[in-house]
PQR file with spaces between the fields and no chain letter, atoms N, CA, C, O and H, PARSE charges and radii, in Angstrom:
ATOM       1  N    UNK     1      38.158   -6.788  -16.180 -0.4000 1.5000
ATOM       2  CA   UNK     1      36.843   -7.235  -15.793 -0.0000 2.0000
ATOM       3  C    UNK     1      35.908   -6.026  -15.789  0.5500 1.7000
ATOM       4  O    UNK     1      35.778   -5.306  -14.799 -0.5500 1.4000
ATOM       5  N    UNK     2      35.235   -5.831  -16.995 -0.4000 1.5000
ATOM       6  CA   UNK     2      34.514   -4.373  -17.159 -0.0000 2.0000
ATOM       7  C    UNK     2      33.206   -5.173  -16.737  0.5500 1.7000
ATOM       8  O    UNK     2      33.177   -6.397  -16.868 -0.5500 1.4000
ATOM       9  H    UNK     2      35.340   -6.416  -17.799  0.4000 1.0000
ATOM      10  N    UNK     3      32.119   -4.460  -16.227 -0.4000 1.5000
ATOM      11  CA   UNK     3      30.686   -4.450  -16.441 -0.0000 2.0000
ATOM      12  C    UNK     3      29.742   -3.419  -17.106  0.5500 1.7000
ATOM      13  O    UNK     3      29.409   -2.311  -16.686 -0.5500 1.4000
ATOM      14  H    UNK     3      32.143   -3.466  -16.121  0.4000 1.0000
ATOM      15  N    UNK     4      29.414   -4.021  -18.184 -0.4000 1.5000
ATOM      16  CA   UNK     4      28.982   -2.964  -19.290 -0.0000 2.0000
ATOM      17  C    UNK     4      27.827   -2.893  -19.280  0.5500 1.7000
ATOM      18  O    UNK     4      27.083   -2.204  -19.979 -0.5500 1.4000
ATOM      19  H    UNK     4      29.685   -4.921  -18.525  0.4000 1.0000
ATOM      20  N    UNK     5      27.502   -3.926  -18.124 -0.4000 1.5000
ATOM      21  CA   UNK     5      25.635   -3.496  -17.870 -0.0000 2.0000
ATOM      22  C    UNK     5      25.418   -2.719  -17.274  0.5500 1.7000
ATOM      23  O    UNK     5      24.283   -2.419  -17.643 -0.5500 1.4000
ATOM      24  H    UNK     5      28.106   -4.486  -17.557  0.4000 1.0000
ATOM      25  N    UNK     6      25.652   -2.146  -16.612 -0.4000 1.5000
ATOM      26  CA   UNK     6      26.043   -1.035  -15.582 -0.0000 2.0000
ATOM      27  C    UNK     6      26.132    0.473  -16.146  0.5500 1.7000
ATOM      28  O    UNK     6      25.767    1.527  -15.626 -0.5500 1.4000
ATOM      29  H    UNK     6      26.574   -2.390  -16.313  0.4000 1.0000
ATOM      30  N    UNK     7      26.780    0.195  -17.468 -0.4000 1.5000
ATOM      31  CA   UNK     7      27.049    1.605  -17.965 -0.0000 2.0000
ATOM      32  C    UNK     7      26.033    1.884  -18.853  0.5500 1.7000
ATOM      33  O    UNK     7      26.076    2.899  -19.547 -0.5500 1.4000
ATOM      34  H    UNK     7      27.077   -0.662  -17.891  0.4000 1.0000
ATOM      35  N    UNK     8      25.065    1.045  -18.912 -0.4000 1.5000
ATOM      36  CA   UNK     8      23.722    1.223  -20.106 -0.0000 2.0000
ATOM      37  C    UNK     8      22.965    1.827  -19.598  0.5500 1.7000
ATOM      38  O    UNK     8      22.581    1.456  -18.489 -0.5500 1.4000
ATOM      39  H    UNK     8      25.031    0.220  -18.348  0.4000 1.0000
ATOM      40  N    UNK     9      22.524    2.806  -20.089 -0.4000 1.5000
ATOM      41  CA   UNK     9      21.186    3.823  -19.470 -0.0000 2.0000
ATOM      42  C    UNK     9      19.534    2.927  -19.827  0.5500 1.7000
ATOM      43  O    UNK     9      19.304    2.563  -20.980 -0.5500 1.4000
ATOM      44  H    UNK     9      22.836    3.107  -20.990  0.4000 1.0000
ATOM      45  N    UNK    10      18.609    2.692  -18.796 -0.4000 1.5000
ATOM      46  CA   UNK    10      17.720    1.996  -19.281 -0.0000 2.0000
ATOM      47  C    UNK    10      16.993    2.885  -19.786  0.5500 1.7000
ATOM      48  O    UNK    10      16.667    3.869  -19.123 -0.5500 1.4000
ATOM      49  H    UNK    10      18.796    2.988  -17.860  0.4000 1.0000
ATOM      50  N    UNK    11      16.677    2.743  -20.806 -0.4000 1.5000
ATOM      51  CA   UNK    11      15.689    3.466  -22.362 -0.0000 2.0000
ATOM      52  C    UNK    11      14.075    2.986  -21.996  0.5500 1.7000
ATOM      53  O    UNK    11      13.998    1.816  -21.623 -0.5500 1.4000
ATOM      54  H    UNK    11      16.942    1.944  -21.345  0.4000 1.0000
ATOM      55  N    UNK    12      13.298    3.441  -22.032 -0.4000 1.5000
ATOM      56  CA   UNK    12      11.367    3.288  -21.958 -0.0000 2.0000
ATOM      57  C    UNK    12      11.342    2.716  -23.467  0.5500 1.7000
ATOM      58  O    UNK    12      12.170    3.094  -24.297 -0.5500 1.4000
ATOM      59  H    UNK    12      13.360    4.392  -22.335  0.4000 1.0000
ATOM      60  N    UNK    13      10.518    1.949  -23.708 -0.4000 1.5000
ATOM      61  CA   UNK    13       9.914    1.319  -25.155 -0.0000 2.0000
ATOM      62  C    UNK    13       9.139    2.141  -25.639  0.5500 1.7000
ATOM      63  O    UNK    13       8.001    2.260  -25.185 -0.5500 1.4000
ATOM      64  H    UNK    13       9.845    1.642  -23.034  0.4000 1.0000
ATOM      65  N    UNK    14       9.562    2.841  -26.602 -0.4000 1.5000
ATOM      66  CA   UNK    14       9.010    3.707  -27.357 -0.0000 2.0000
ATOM      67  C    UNK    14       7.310    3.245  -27.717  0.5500 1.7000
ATOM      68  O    UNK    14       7.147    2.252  -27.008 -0.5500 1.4000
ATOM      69  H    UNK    14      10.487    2.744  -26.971  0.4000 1.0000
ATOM      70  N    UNK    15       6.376    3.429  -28.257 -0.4000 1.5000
ATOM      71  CA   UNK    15       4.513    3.838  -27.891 -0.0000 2.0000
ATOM      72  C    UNK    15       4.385    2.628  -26.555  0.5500 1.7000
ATOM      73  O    UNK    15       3.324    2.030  -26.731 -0.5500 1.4000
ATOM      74  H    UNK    15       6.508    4.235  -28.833  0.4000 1.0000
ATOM      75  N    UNK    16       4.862    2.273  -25.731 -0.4000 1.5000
ATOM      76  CA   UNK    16       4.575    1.561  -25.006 -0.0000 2.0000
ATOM      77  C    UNK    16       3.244    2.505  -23.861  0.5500 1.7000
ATOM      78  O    UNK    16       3.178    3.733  -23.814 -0.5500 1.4000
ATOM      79  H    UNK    16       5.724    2.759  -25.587  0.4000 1.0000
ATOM      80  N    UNK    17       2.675    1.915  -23.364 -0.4000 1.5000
ATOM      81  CA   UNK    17       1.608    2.340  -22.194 -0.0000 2.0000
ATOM      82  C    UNK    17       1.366    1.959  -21.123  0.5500 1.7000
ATOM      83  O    UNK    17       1.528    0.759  -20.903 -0.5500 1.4000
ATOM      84  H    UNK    17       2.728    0.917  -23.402  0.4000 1.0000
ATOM      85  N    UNK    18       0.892    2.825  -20.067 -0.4000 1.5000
ATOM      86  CA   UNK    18       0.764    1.972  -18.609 -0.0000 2.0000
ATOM      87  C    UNK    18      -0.533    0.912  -18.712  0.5500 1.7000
ATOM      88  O    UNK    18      -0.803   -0.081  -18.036 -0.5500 1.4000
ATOM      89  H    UNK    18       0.760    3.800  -20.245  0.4000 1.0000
ATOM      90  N    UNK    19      -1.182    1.507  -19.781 -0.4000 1.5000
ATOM      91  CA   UNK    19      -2.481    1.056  -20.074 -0.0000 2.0000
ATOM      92  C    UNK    19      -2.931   -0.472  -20.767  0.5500 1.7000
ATOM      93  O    UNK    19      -3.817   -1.297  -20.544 -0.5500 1.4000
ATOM      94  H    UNK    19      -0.963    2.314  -20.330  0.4000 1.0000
ATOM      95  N    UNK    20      -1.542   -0.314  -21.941 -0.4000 1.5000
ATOM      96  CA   UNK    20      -1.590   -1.365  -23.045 -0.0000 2.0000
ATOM      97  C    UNK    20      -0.465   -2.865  -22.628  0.5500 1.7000
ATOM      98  O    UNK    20      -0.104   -3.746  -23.408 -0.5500 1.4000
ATOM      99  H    UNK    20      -0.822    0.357  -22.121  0.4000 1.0000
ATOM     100  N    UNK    21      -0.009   -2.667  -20.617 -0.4000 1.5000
ATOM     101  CA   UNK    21       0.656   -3.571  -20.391 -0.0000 2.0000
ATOM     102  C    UNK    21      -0.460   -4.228  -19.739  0.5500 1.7000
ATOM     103  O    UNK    21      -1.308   -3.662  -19.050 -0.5500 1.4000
ATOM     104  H    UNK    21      -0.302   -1.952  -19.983  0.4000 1.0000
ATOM     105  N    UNK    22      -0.367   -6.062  -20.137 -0.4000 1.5000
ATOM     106  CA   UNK    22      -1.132   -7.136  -20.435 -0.0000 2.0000
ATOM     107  C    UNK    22      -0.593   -7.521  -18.256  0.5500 1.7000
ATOM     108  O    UNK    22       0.520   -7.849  -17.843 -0.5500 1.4000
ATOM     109  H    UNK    22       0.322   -6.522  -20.697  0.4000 1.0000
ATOM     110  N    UNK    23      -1.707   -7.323  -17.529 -0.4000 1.5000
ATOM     111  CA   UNK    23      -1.807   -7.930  -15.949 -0.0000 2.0000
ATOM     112  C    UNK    23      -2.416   -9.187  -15.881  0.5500 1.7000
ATOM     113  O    UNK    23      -3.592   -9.027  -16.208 -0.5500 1.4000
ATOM     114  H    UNK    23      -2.611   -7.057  -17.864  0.4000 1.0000
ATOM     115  N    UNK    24      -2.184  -10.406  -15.606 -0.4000 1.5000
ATOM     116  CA   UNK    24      -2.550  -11.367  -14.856 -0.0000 2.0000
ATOM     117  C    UNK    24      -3.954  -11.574  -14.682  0.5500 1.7000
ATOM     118  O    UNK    24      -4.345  -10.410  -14.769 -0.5500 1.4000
ATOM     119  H    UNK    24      -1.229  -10.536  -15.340  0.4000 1.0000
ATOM     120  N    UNK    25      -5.100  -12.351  -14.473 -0.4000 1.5000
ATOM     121  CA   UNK    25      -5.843  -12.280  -13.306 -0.0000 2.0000
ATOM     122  C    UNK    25      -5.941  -11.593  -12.222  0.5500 1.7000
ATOM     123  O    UNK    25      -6.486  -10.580  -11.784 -0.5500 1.4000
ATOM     124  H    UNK    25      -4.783  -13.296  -14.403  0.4000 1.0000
ATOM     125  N    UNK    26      -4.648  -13.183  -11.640 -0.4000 1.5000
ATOM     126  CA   UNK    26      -4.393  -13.175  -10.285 -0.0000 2.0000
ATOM     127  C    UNK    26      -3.748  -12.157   -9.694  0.5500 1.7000
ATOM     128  O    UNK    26      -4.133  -12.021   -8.533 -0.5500 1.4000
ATOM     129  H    UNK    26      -4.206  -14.006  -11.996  0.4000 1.0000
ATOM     130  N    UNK    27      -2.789  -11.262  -10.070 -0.4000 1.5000
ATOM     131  CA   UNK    27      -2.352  -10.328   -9.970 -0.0000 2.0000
ATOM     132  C    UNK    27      -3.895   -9.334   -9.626  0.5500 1.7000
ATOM     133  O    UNK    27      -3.811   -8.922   -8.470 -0.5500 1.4000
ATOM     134  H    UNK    27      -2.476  -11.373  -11.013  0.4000 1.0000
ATOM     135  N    UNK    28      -4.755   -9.029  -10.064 -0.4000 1.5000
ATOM     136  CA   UNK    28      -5.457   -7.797   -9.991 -0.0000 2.0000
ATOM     137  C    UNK    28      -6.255   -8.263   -8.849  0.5500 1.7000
ATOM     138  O    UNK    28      -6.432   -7.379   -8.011 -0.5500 1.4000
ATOM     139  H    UNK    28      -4.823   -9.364  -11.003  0.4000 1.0000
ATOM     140  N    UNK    29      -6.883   -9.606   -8.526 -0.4000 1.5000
ATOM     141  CA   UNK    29      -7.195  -10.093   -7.579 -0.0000 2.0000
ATOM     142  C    UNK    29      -6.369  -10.116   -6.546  0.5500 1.7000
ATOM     143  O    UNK    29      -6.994  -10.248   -5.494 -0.5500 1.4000
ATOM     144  H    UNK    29      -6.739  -10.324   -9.206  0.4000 1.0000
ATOM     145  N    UNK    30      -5.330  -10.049   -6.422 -0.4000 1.5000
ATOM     146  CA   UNK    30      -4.760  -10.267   -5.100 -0.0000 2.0000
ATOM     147  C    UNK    30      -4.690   -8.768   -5.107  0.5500 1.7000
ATOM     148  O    UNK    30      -5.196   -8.463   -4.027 -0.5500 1.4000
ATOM     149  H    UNK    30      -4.822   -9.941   -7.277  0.4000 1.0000
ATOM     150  N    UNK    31      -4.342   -7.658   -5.724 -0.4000 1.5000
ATOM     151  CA   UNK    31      -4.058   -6.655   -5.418 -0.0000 2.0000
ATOM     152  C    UNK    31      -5.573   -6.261   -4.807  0.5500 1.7000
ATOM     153  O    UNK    31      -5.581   -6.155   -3.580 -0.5500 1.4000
ATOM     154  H    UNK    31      -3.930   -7.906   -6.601  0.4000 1.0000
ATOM     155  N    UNK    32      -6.778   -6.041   -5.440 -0.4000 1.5000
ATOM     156  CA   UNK    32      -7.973   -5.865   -4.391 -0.0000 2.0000
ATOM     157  C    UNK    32      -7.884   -6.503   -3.121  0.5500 1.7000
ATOM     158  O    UNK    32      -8.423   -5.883   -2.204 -0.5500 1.4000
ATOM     159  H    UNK    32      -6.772   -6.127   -6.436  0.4000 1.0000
ATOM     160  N    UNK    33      -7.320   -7.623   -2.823 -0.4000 1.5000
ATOM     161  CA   UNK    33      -7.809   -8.595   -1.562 -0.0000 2.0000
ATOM     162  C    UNK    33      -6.629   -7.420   -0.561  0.5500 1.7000
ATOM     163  O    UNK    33      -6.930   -7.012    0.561 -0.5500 1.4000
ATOM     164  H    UNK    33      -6.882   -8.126   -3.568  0.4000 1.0000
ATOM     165  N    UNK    34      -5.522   -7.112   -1.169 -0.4000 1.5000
ATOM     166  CA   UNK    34      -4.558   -6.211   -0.326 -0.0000 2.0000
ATOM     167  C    UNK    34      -5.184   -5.314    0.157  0.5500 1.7000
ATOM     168  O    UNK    34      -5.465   -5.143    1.343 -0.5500 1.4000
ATOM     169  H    UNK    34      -5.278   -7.443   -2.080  0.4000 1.0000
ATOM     170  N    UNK    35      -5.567   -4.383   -1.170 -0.4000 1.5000
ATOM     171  CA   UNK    35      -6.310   -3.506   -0.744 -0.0000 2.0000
ATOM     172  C    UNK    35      -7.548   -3.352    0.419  0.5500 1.7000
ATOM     173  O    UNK    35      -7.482   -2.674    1.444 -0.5500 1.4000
ATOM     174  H    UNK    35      -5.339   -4.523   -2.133  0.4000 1.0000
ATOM     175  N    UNK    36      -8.528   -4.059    0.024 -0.4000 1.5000
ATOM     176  CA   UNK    36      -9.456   -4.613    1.446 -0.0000 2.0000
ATOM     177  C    UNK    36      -8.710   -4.730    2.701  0.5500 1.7000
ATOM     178  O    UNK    36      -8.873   -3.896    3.592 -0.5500 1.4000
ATOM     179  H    UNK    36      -8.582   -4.610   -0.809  0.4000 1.0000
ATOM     180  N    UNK    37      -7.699   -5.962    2.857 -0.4000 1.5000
ATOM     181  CA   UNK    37      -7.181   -5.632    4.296 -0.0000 2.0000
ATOM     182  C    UNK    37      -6.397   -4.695    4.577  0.5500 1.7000
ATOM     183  O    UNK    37      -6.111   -4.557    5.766 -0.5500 1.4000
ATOM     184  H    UNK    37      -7.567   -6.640    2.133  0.4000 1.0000
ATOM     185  N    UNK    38      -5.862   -3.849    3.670 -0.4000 1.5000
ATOM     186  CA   UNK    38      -5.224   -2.294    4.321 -0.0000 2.0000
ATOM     187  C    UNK    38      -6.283   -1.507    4.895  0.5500 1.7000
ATOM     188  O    UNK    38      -6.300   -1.024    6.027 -0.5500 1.4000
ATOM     189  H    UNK    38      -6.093   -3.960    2.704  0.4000 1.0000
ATOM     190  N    UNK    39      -7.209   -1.421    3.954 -0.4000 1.5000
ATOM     191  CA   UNK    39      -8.474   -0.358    4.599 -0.0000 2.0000
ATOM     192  C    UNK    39      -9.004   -0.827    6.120  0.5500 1.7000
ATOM     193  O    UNK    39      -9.201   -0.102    7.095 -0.5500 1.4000
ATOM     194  H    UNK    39      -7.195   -1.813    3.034  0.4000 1.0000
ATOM     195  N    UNK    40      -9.213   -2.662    5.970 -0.4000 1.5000
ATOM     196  CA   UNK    40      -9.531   -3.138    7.417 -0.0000 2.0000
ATOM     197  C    UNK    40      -8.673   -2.631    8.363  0.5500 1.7000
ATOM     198  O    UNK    40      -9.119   -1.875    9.226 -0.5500 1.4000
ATOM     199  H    UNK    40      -9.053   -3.251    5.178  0.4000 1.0000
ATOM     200  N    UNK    41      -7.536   -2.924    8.335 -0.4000 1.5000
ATOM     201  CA   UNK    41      -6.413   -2.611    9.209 -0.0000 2.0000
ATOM     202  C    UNK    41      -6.649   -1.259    9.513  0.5500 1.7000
ATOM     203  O    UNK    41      -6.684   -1.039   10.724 -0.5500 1.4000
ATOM     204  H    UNK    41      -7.173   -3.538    7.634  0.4000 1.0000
ATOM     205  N    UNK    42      -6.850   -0.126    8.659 -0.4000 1.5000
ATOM     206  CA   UNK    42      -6.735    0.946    8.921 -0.0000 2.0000
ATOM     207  C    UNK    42      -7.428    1.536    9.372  0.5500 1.7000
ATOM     208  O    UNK    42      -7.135    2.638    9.836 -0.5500 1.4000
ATOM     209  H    UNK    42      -6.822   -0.305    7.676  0.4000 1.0000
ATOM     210  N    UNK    43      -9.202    0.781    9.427 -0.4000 1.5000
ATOM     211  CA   UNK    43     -10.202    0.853   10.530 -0.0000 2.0000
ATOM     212  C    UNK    43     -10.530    0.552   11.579  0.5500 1.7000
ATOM     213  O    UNK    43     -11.454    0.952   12.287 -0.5500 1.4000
ATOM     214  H    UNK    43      -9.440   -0.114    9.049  0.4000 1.0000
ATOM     215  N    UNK    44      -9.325   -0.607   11.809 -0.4000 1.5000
ATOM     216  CA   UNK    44      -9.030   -0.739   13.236 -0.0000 2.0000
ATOM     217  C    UNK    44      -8.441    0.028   13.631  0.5500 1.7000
ATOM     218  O    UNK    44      -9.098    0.687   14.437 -0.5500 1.4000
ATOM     219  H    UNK    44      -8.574   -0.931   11.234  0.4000 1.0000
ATOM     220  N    UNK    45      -7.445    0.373   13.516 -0.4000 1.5000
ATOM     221  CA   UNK    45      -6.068    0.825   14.224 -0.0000 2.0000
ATOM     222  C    UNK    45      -6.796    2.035   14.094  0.5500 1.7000
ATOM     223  O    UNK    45      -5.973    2.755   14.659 -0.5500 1.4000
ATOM     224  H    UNK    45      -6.911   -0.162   12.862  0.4000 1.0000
ATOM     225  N    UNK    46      -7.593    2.704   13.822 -0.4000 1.5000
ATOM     226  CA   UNK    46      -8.239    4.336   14.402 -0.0000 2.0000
ATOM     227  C    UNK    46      -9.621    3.943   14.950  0.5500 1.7000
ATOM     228  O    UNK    46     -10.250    4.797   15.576 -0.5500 1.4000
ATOM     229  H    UNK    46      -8.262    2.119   13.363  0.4000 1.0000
ATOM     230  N    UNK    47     -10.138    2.735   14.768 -0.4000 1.5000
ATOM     231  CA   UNK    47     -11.137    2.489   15.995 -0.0000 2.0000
ATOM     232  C    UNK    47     -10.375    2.542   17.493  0.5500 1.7000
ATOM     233  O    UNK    47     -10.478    3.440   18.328 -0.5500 1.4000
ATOM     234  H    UNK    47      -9.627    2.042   14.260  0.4000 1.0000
ATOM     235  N    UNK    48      -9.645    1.413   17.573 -0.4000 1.5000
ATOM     236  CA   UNK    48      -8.520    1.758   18.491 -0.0000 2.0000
ATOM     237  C    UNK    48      -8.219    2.563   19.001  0.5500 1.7000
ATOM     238  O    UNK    48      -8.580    2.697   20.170 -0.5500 1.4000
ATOM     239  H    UNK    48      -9.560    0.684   16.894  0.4000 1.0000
ATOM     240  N    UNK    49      -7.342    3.577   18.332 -0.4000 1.5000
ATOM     241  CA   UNK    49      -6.578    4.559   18.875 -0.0000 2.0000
ATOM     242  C    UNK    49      -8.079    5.630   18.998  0.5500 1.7000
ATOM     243  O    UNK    49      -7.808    6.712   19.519 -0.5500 1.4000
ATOM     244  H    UNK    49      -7.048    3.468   17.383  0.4000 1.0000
ATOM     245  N    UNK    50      -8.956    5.534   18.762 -0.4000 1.5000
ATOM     246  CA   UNK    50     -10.409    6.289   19.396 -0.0000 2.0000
ATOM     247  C    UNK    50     -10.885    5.947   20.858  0.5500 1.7000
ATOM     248  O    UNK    50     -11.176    6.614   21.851 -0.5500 1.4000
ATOM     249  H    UNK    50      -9.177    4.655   18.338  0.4000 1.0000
ATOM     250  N    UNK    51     -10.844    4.862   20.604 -0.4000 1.5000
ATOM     251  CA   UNK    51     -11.432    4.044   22.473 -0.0000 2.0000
ATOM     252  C    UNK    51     -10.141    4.050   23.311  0.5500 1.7000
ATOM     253  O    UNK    51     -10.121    3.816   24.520 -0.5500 1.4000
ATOM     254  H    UNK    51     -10.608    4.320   19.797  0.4000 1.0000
ATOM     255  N    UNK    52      -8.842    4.401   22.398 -0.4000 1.5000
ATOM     256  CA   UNK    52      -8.348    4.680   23.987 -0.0000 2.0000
ATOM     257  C    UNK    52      -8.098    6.030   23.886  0.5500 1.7000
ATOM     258  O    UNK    52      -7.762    6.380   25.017 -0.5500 1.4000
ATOM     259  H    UNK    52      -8.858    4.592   21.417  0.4000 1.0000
ATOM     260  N    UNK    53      -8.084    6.802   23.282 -0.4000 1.5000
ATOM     261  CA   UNK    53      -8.434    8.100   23.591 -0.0000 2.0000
ATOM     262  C    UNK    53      -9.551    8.609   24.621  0.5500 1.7000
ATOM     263  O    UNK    53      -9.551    9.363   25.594 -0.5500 1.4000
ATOM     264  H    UNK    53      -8.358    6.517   22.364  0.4000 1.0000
ATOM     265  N    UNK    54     -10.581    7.773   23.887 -0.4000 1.5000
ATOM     266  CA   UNK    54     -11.520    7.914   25.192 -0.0000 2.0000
ATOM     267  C    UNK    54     -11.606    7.883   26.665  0.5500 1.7000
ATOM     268  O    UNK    54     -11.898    8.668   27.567 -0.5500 1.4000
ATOM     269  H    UNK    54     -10.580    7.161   23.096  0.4000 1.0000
ATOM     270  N    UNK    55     -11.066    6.102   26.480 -0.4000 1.5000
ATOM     271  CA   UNK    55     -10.474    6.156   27.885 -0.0000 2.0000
ATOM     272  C    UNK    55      -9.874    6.647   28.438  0.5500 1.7000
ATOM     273  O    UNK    55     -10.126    6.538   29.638 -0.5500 1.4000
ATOM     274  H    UNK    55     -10.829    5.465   25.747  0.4000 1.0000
ATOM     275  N    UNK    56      -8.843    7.405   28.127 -0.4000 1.5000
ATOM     276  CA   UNK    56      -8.109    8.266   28.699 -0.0000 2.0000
ATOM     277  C    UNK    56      -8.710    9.426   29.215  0.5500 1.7000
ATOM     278  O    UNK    56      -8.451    9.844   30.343 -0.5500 1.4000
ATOM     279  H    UNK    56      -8.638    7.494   27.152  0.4000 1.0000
ATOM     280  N    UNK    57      -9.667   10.082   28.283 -0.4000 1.5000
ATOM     281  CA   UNK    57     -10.351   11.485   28.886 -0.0000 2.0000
ATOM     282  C    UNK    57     -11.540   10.657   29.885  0.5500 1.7000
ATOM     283  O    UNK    57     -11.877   11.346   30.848 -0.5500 1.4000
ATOM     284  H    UNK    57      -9.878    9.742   27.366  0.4000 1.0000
ATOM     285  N    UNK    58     -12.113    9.511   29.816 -0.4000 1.5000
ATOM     286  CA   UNK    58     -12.915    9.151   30.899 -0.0000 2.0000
ATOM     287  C    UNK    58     -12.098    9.126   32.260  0.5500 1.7000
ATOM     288  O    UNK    58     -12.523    9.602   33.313 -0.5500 1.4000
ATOM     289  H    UNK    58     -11.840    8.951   29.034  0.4000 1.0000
ATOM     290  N    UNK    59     -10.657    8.402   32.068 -0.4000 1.5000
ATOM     291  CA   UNK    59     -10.642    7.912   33.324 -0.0000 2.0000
ATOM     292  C    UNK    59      -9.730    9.748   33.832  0.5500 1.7000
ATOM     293  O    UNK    59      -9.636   10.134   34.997 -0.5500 1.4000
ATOM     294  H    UNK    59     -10.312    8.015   31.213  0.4000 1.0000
ATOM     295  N    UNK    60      -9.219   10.517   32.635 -0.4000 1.5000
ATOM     296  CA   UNK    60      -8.908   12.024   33.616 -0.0000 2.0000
ATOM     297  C    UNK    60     -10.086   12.919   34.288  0.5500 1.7000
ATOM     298  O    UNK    60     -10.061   13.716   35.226 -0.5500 1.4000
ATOM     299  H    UNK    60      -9.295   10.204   31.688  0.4000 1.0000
ATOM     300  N    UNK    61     -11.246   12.420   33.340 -0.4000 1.5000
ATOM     301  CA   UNK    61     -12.760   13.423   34.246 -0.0000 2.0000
ATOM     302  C    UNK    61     -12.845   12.173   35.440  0.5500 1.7000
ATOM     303  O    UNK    61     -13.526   12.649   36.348 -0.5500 1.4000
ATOM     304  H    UNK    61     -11.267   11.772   32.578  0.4000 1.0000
ATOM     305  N    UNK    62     -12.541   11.146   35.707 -0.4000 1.5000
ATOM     306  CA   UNK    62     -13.230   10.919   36.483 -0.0000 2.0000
ATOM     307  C    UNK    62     -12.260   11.053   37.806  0.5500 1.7000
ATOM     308  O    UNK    62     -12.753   10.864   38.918 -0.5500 1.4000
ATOM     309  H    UNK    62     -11.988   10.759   34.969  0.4000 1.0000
ATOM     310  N    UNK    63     -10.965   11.361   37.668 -0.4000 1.5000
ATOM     311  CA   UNK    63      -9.894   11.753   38.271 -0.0000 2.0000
ATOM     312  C    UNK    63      -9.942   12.956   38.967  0.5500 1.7000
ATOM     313  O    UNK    63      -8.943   13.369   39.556 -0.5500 1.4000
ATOM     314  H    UNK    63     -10.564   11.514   36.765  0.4000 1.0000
C-alpha cells in the first residue's frame, strides 16, 4: 500500500502569475468587506484600551 502522492514534489506552472490568476467578483468583495471590519475592530479595541487607560490614570490622580 504505497502513496505516491506524497512522494511528488509540487512543481509552480511554469509563466504562470500572481497577476494573470482569474478572482471571482465575490471573492474581491468580500475580501474588502473583511478588510473594513478588521480596521473597525481595530479602532475599537484601541479606542478602548485608550479610555481605560485613562481611567485608570484618572481614578490613580484622584487617589
Amino acid at each position: 500500500m504505497g502513496s505516491t502522492y506524497q512522494g511528488k514534489a509540487r512543481r509552480a506552472q511554469p509563466g504562470l502569475v500572481a497577476a494573470e490568476v482569474a478572482v471571482p467578483g465575490q471573492v474581491v468583495v468580500s475580501m474588502a468587506e473583511i478588510a473594513g471590519a478588521a480596521k473597525e475592530g481595530l479602532l475599537a479595541l484601541a479606542a478602548g484600551t485608550g479610555l481605560q487607560v485613562m481611567a485608570a490614570m484618572f481614578a490613580e490622580d484622584a487617589a
